[in-house]
C-alpha positions in Angstrom: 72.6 -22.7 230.5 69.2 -23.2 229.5 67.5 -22.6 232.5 69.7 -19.0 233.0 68.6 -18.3 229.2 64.8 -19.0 229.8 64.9 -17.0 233.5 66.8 -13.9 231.3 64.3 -13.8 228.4 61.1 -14.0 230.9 62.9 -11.2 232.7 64.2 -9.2 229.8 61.6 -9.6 226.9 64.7 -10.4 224.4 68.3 -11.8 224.2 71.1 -13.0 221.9 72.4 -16.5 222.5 75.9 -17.9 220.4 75.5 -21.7 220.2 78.7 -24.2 220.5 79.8 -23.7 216.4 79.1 -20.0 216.1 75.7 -19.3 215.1 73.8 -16.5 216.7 70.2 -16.0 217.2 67.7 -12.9 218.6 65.4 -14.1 221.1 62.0 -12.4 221.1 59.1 -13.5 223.9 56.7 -13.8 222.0 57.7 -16.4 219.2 60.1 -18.2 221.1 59.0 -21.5 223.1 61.0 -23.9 225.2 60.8 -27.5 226.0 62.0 -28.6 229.2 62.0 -32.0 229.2 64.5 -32.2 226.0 65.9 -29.0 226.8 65.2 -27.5 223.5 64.4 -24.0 222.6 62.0 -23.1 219.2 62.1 -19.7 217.5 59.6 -19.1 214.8 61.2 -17.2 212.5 58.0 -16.4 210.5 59.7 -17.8 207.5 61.4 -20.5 209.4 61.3 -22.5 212.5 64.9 -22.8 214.2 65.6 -25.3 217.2 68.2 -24.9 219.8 69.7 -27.6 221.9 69.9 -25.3 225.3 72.9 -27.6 226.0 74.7 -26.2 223.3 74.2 -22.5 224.2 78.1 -20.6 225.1 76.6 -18.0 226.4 73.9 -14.9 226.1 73.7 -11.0 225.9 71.3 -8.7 226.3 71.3 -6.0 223.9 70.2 -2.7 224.9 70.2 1.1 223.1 72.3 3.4 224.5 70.7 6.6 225.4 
């Protein structure tokens, strides 16, 4: 799954991903940086740093307005 969520958030700008016990998180281009060797995804938060296993990721959305 991380690979598909790193290909979809190059492609798309942003995403939401919902991690194996239920958290969501809003992924943004421009603060979010992955590590491929331990599979491990960083959001900065501004006020926080956040770390994803990409192994633990369920799945991912991409939300879009409706026009």
């Amino acid at each position: 799954m991380y690979q598909q969520v790193k290909k979809a958030l190059k492609e798309n700008g942003e995403l939401m991903v919902m991690v194996d016990d239920g958290r969501k998180y809003e992924l943004h281009l421009h603060n979010v940086k992955f590590d491929d060797a331990s599979k491990t995804i960083f959001i900065d938060g501004a006020k926080e740093l956040y770390w994803i296993n990409g192994e633990q990721i369920l799945y991912y959305w991409i939300h879009k307005a409706v026009e």
